[in-house]
N, C-alpha and C positions, 0 to 999 in steps of 0.2 A: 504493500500500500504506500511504502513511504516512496517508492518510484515515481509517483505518482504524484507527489505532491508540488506547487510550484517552489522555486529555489527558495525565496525566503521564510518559506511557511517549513522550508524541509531544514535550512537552517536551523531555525529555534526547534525544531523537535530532537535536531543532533547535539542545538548544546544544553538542552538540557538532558536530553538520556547519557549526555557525557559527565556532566555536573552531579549527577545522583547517583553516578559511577563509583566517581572518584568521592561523593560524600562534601560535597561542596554545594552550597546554597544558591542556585539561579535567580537573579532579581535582575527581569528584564522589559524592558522600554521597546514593543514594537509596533510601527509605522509600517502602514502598506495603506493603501488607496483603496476608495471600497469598491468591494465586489472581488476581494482579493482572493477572500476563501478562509481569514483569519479566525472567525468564530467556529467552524467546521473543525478546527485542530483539537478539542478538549476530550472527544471519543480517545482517537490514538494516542493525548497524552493519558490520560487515565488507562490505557492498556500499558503503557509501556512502564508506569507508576507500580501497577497490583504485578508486573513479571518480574521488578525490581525489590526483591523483600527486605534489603539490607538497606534499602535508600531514604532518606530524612524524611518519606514522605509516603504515607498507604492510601491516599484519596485524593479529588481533585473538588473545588469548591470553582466554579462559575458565578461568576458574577454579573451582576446587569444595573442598571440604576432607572429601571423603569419595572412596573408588574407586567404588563403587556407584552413585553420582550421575554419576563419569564417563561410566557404562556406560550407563546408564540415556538422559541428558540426549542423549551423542553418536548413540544409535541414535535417540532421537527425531527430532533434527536429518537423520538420512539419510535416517528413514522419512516426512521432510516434518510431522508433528507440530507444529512447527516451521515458523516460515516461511524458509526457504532459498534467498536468491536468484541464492546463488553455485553454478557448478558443483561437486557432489558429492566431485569428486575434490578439489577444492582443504579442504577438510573433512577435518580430523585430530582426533587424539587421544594422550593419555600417561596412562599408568598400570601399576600393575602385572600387571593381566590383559593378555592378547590378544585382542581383541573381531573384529581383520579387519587387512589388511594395510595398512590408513591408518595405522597407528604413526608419530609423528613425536613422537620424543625432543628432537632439535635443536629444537622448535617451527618450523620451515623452511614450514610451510603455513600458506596465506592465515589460517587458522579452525582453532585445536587448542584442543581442551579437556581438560584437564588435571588432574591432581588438584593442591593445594597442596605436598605435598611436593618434587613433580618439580618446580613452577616454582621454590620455595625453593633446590633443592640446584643447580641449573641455575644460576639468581641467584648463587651465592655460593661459584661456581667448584667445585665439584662435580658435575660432568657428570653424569647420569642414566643417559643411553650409555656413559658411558668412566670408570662410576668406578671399576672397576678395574686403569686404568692410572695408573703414577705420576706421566704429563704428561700429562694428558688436554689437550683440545683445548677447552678451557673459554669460549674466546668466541665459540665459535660460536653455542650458545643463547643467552649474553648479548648478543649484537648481536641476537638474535628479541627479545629480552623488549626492549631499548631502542630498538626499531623497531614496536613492537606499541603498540594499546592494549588495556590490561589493565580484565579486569572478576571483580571479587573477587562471584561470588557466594555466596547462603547466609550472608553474612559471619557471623549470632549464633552459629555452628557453630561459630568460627576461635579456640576457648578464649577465656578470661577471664571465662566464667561460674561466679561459686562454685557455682553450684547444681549443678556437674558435680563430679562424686570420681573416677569410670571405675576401677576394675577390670578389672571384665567390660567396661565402658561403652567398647568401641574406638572405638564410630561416630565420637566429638566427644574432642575434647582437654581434661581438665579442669583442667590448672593453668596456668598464668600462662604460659609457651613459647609457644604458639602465637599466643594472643592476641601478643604481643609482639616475636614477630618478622613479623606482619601489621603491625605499627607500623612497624616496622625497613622493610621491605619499601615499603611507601608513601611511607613517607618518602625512602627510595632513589629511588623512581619520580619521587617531584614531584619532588627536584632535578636527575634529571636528563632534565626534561621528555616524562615519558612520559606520555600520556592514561591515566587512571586513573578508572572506575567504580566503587563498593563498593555490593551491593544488600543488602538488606536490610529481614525483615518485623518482627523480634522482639527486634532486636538494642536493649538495654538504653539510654535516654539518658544515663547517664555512662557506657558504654564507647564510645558514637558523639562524645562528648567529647573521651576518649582518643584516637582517630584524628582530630580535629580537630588538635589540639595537633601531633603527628606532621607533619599536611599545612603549617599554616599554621609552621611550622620555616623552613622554604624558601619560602615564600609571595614573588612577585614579579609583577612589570606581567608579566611571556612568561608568569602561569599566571591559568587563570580556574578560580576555587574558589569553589563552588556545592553549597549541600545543597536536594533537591529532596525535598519530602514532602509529603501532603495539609494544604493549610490550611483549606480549607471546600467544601461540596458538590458547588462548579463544578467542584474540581480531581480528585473522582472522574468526573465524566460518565456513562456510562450505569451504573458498577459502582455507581453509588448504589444501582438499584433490585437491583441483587445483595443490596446491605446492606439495605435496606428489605424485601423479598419473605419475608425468613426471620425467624422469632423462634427464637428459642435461648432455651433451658428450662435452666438448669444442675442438675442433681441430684447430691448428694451418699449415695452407699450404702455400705452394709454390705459387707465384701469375700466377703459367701457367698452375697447380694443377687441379682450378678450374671448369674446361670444365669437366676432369675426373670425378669430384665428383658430380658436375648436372648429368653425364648422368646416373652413377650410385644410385642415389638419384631417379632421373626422374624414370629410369625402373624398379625400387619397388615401383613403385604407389606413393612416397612420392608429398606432396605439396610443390614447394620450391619458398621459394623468395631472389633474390640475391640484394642487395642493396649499388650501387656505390656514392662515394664521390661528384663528377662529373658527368655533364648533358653526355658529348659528350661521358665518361667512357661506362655511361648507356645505349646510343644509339650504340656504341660499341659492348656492351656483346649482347646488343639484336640482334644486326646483324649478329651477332658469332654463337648464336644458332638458327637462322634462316636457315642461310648456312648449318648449322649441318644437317637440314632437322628433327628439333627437335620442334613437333608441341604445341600449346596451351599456348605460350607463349605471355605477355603483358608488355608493357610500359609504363611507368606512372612517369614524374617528372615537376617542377615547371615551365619549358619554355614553356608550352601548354596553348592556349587560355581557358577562362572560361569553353566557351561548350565544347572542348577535354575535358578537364581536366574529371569535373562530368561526362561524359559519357564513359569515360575510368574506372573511380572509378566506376558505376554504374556494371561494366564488370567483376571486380575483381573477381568474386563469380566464374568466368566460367572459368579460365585460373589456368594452373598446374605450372604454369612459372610466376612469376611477377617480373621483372624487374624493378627498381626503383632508385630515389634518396633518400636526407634527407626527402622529401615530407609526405614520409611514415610513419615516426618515432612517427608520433601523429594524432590523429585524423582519422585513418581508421579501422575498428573493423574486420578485417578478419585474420582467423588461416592458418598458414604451418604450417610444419614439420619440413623443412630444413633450415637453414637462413647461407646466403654465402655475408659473406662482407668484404667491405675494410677495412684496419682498421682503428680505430678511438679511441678518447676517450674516457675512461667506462659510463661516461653520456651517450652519443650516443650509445653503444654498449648495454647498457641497455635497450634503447628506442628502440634499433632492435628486440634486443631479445624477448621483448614485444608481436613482432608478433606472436613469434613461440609458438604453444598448448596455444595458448585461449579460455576462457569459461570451462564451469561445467564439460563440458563430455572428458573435454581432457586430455588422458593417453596415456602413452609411451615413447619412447625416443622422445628430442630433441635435433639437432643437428646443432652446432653454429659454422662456418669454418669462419676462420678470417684469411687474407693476412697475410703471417710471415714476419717481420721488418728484420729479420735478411739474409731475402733470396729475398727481393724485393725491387726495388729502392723507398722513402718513398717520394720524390721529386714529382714523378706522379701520385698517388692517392690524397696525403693530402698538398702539396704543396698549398697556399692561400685559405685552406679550416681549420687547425686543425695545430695547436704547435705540431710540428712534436718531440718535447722532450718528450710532455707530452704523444702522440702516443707511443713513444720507451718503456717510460717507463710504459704504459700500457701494452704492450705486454709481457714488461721481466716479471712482477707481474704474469700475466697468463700463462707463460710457466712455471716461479715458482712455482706458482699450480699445477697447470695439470701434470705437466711434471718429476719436480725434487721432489716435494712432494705428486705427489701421492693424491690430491685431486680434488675435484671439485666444478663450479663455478655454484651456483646454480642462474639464474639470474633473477630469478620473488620473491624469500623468501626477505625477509628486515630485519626478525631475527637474533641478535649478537647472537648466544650461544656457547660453548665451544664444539664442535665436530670432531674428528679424520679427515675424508674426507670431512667435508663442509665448502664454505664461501659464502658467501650473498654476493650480488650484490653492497649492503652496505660498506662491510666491503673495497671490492677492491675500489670504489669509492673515500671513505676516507682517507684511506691511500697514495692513489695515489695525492689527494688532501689536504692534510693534513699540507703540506710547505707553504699552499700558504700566502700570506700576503697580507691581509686587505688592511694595510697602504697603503703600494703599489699601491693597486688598486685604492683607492680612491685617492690621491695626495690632493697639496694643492690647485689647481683649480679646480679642480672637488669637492672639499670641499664647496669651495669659489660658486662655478655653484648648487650645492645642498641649500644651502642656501638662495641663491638669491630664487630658486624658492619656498621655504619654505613661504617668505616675504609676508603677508595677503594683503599687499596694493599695488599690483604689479600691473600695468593696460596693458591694450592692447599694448598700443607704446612701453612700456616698455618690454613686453614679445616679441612682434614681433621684435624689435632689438637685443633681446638676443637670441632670434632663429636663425637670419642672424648671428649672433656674433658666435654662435658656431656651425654653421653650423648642424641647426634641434635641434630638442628638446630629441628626444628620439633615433635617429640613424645617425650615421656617413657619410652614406651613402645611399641616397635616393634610392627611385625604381622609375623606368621612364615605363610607360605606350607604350607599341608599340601595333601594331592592323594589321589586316587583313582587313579590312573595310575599304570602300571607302564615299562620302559624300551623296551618296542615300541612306542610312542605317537611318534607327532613332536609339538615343541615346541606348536605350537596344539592339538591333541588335549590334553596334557597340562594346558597352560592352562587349557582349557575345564572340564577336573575337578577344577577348586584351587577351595580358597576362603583367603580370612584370619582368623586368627583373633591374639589380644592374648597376649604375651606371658608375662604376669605369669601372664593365662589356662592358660596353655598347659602352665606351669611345676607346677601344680595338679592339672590333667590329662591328666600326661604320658603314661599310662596307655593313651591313645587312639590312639598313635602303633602301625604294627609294630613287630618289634625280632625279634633273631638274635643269641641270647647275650647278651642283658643290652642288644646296642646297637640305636639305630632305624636305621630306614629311611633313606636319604637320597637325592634324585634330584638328579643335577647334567647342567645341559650342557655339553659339551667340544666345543672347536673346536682339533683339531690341525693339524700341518701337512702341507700336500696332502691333505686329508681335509675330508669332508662331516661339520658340527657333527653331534653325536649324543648320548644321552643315555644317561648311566649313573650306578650305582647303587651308593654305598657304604654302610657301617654303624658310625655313628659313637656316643661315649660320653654320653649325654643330660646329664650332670653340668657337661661339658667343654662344649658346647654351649650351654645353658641355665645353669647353676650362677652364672655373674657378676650379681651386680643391676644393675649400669650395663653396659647392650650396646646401644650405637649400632648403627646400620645399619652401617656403614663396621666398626667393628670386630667386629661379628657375621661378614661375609659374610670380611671377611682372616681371621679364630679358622677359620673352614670350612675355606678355602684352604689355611693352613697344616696341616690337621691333613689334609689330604689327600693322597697320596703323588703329585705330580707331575712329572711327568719332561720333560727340557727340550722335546720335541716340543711341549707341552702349550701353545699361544698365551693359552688365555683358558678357567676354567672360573668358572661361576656354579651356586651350591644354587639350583636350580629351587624343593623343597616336598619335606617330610616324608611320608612315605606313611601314610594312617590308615587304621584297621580301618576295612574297609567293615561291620560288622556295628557300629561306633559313630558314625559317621555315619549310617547307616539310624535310626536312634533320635530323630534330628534332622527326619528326611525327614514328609513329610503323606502320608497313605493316598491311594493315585491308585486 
């Protein structure tokens, strides 16, 4: 299999099956373009992990910084998508859905993939499974994550991109948190010799600096630290003729443009996918070319229950239209032609572009139509989604190209080299990103909040006050669970009809919730004693619930608890999801 693989993806599997050889710790930095193949590697490393019995490491922890991506990537993995050389069952998963009964909280299986969250709260003594016991049993995931090697994918998603604000924006984390405690995080790992991967297509060169500094902290002869990225042609191998086979057109339009350019795209057989800032945007265009009387078209973003969701992605392959949010940007393996969007920062515009002419056999134009900043109000696409400066100044770089010089933006190559009409995906990136300051980002409380969690002797009470203290560990802003499900459901059924949505969101449109006298809906599951878990339904005051600005996870799910009348039978209960008008959710949904 490893014949098989492209050069730099066979790279990193040689230096690390050479690294756990010799008994030496891998802590590695790698770059490739997307559609490289980079997330596809975690089957053959975790085979090559469990044939290695004497090596630092008996499992593989996958990481992701989105749920959607867990859902997505692990059902790939089962459905062989993926190359998978380990038995099926040894393949886990963590997240907040319920995808199948592979659930593994403790990280206890060979292969779990994970969101960021659960490995963070896991890490630092807040058990996933047992946070709502006051001694939870906290080293048991930590002995998985110091026995694992960890692979940070998606890493430019893991915050510290200014060009993220988020409101609305749940998918990515936009403030300094996240990014920083992925620092906090890896620098835990190197020192205490865990193999560590970070993949990454987009992620900015001074924040791949920033995790430089973090690794080389601890840097010693027991670790081999290695960043692997393309240096010239040889180190692509046959994805050259990927980069070669397509030219990319970048167009800059008018934001009413749009409608003309799908249909003209549409009636040459192209495949097109348009992909909006905004949930209600995306339901929008989709309703735009529906009215057109413009068939084969799909919608697809984060406000859709579990089972929409995968069974809309399952759809993808069938529709000439796909209409979309950020949902898209990762973790879905399917080619157009056309890619029509809002505009956004070149990370994100990267990650669009991503979709268009993927895989071996794909040749011809590609063609990237971006909202013009200069001809569109930038208030309603990127408004609490995207630093609407760092927008601007994205787009004046690309008309700079395109436009006054007469070049083009090649957006899948990662090659710096000196040529008359090209620039790499890279190059604009950089530049664009090139001002930013570090300092800045990090400040002196988030210095001071990075350290703390550095601290080897930190215990439970002490991390779970610092979690209330700054409201979560790893994001600013929780996701609150809402549902379609009533309490005749069992817990997977229920599951199945949730989705998440952003707090601050939620707070906005709270409207959306049922309610019964003033209070919502609330599903919880109780597990009494001598009794079969089961799920019921209270009606709580939305003020008392939602009304705090700082609500960690930890003291959201105790604020529930307490406000809940439990009686001592009562072992363990957990707020499942709020219950939402299904006639406000239908409003979300694509005409089937």
């Amino acid at each position: 299999m490893d014949k098989e693989l492209r050069p730099l993806n066979q790279k990193l599997i040689t230096i690390v099956g050479d690294s756990l050889k010799k008994k030496v710790c891998p802590i590695i930095i790698y770059e490739a373009p997307t559609g490289y193949g980079k997330t596809s590697l975690s089957g053959i490393l975790t085979e090559k992990i469990m044939k290695n019995e004497d090596s630092l490491c008996s499992r593989l922890l996958h990481i992701l910084p989105m749920r959607s991506l867990v859902e997505r990537i692990y059902l790939d993995f089962k459905e062989n998508k993926y190359p998978l050389p380990i038995d099926k069952n040894q393949l886990g998963y963590q997240c907040m859905s319920l995808i199948d009964e592979s659930k593994s909280p403790q990280f206890l299986k060979p292969m779990v993939i994970t969101t960021f969250d659960s490995f963070v709260y896991n890490l630092y003594k807040l058990p996933v499974a047992e946070m709502h016991k006051e001694h939870p049993h906290y080293e048991v995931p930590r002995m998985s994550i110091y026995t694992s090697a960890t692979i940070f994918d998606e890493a430019h998603l893991y915050g510290g991109d200014p060009g993220l604000v988020a409101e609305e924006h749940y998918y990515y984390e936009p403030g300094n948190k996240m990014y920083l405690v992925l620092r906090a995080s890896v620098k835990l790992l190197t020192r205490s010799l865990t193999p560590t991967i970070i993949l990454t297509a987009t992620m900015p060169s001074i924040f791949i600096k920033g995790i430089q500094e973090a690794i080389n902290y601890y840097k010693s002869s027991n670790i081999c630290v290695k960043v692997i990225k393309p240096e010239s042609w040889g180190d692509l191998g046959e994805f050259k003729s990927v980069i070669e086979n397509v030219n990319w057109r970048t167009i800059l339009l008018d934001d009413v443009q749009w409608l003309k350019k799908v249909k003209e795209e549409y009636n040459s057989g192209k495949r097109i996918l348009i992909v909006r800032n905004k949930v209600l945007r995306a339901v929008s265009t989709y309703k735009k070319l529906i009215d057109e009387g413009i068939s084969s078209v799909m919608l697809l973003h984060g406000r859709l229950t579990l089972k929409d969701r995968l069974k809309y992605v399952n759809q993808i392959n069938r529709c000439k239209i796909l209409v979309a949010t950020q949902i898209v940007e990762a973790g879905i393996n399917e080619s157009f032609d056309v890619l029509i969007t809002d505009p956004a920062p070149p990370t994100t515009l990267t990650q669009r572009a991503g979709r268009i002419k993927r895989g071996k056999y794909a040749v011809g134009e590609a063609v990237i139509c971006i909202s013009d900043c200069e001809k569109c109000d930038l208030s309603e696409p990127c408004k609490g989604v995207y630093n609407i400066d760092i927008v601007k100044r994205t787009i004046e770089k690309i008309r700079n190209y395109c436009y006054e010089k007469d070049k083009y933006i090649d957006w899948r190559c990662p090659l710096k080299y000196d040529h008359s009409n090209y620039v790499s995906y890279k190059d604009l990136i950089d530049e664009i990103y090139s001002s930013a300051d570090m300092t800045d980002m990090i400040g002196v409380n988030s210095s001071l909040y990075l350290w703390i969690l550095d601290l080897p002797g930190i215990g439970t009470k002490t991390a779970r006050e610092l979690e209330e203290k700054i409201c979560g560990l790893v994001r600013d802003v929780i996701l609150v669970p809402l549902t379609l499900g009533n309490e005749d459901l069992d817990i997977k059924e229920l599951r199945e009809l949730s989705l998440g949505v952003n707090l601050n969101w939620l707070r906005k449109n709270i409207d959306i919730l049922e309610r019964r006298d003033g209070k919502i809906k609330l599903l919880t599951e109780i597990i009494e004693r001598e009794k079969s878990p089961y799920i019921k339904t209270f009606y709580v005051e939305p003020n008392e619930i939602f009304g705090d600005k700082c609500r960690s996870y930890i003291r959201y799910m105790r604020y529930i608890r307490r406000k809940l009348n439990i009686n001592r039978n009562i072992l363990y209960i957990s707020a499942l999801a709020f219950k939402i008008k299904e006639e406000e959710y239908e409003k979300w949904l694509p005409k089937i």
